[in-house]
TITI-922133 format. One record per residue (C-alpha): residue in three letters; x, y, z. Coordinates in pm, 1 decimal. Each point is the difference from the previous one (the first is absolute). Example, Ala and Ser with C-alpha at 12.3 -4.5 7.8 and 13.67 -1.06 7.14 Angstrom:
<tikols>
tikol residuo ala&xx 1230.0&yy -450.0&zz 780.0
tikol residuo ser&xx 137.0&yy 344.0&zz -66.0
</tikols>
This chain:
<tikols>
tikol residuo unk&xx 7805.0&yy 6057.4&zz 5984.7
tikol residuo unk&xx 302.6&yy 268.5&zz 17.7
tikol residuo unk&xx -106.0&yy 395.7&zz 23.2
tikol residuo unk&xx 62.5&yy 96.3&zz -409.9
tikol residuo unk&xx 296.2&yy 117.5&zz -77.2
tikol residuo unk&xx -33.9&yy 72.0&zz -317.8
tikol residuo unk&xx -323.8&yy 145.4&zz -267.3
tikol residuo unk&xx -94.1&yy 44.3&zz -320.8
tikol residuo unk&xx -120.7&yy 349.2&zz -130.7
tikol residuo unk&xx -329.2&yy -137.2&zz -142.9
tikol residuo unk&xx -195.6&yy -284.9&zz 99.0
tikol residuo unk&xx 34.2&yy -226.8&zz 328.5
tikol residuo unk&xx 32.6&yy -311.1&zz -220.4
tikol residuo unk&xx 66.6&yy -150.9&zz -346.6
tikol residuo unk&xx -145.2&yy -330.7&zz -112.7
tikol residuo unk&xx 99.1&yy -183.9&zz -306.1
tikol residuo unk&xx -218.8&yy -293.3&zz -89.3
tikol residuo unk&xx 321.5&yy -233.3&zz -166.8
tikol residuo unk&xx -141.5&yy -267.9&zz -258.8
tikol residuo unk&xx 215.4&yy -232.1&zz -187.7
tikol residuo unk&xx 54.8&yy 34.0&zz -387.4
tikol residuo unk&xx -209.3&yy -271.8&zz -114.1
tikol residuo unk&xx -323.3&yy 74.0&zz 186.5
tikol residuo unk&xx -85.9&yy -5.8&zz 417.9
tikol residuo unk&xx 61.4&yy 192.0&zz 275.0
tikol residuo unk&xx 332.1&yy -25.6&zz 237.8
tikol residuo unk&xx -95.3&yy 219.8&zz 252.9
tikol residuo unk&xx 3.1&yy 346.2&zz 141.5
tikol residuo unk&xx 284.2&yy 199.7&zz 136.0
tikol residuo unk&xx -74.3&yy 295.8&zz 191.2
tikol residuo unk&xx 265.3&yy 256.0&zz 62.3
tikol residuo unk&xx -46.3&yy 238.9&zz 247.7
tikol residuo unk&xx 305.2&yy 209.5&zz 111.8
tikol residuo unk&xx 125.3&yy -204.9&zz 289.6
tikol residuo unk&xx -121.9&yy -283.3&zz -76.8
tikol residuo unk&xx -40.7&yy -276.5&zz -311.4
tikol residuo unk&xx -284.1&yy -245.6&zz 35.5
tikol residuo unk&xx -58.6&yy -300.5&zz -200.5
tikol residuo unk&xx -341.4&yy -208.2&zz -25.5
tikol residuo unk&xx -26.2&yy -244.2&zz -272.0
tikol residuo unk&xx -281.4&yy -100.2&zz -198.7
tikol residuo unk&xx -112.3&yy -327.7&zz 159.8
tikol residuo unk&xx -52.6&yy 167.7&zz 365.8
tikol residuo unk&xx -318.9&yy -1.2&zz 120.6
tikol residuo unk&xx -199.8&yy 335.3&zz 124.8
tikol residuo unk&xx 133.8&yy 94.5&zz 336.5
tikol residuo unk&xx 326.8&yy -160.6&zz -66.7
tikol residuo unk&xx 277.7&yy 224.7&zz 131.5
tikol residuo unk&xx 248.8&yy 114.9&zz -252.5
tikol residuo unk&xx 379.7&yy -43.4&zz 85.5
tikol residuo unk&xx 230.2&yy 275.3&zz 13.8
tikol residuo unk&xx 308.1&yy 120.3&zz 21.8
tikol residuo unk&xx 114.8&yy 338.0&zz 92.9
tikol residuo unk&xx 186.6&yy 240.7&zz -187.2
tikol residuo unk&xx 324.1&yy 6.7&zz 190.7
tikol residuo unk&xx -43.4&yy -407.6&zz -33.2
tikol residuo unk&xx -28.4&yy 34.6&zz -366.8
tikol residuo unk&xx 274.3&yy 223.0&zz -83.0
tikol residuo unk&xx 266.6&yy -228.4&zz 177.7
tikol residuo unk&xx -160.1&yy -343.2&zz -122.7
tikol residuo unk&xx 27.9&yy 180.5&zz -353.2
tikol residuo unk&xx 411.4&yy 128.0&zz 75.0
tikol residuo unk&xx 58.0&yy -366.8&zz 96.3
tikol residuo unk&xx -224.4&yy -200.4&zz -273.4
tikol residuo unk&xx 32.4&yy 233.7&zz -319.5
tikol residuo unk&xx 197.6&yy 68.6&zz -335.8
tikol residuo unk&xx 148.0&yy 381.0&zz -13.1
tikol residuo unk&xx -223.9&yy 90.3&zz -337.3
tikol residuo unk&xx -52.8&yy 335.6&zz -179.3
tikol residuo unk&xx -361.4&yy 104.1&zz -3.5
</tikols>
């Protein structure tokens, strides 16, 4: 894993359990401030999440997203 680059001002990490509308649970996505980690809700204890890190992110989401206003 890269030396961070970045950091938040607060906590190391953020995780946001992510269910769907109409009942069960997606997954969890973990953000800390170099990296986003993904580990859905059907892996198994011990299971290594998959990430991605921030630098990775940003240009996946230049390439891959819609311009929007927040």
């Amino acid at each position: 894993m890269p030396a961070a680059k970045y950091k938040f001002s607060g906590q190391e990490s953020y995780d946001h359990n992510i269910s769907k509308v109409t009942g069960g649970f997606v997954g969890t996505l973990r953000v800390k401030s170099s990296t986003i980690l993904w580990k859905p809700s059907d892996a198994r204890s011990g299971t290594p999440w998959y990430s991605v890190t921030l630098d990775e992110f940003i240009e996946f989401a230049k390439r891959k997203s819609y311009k929007v206003s927040k």
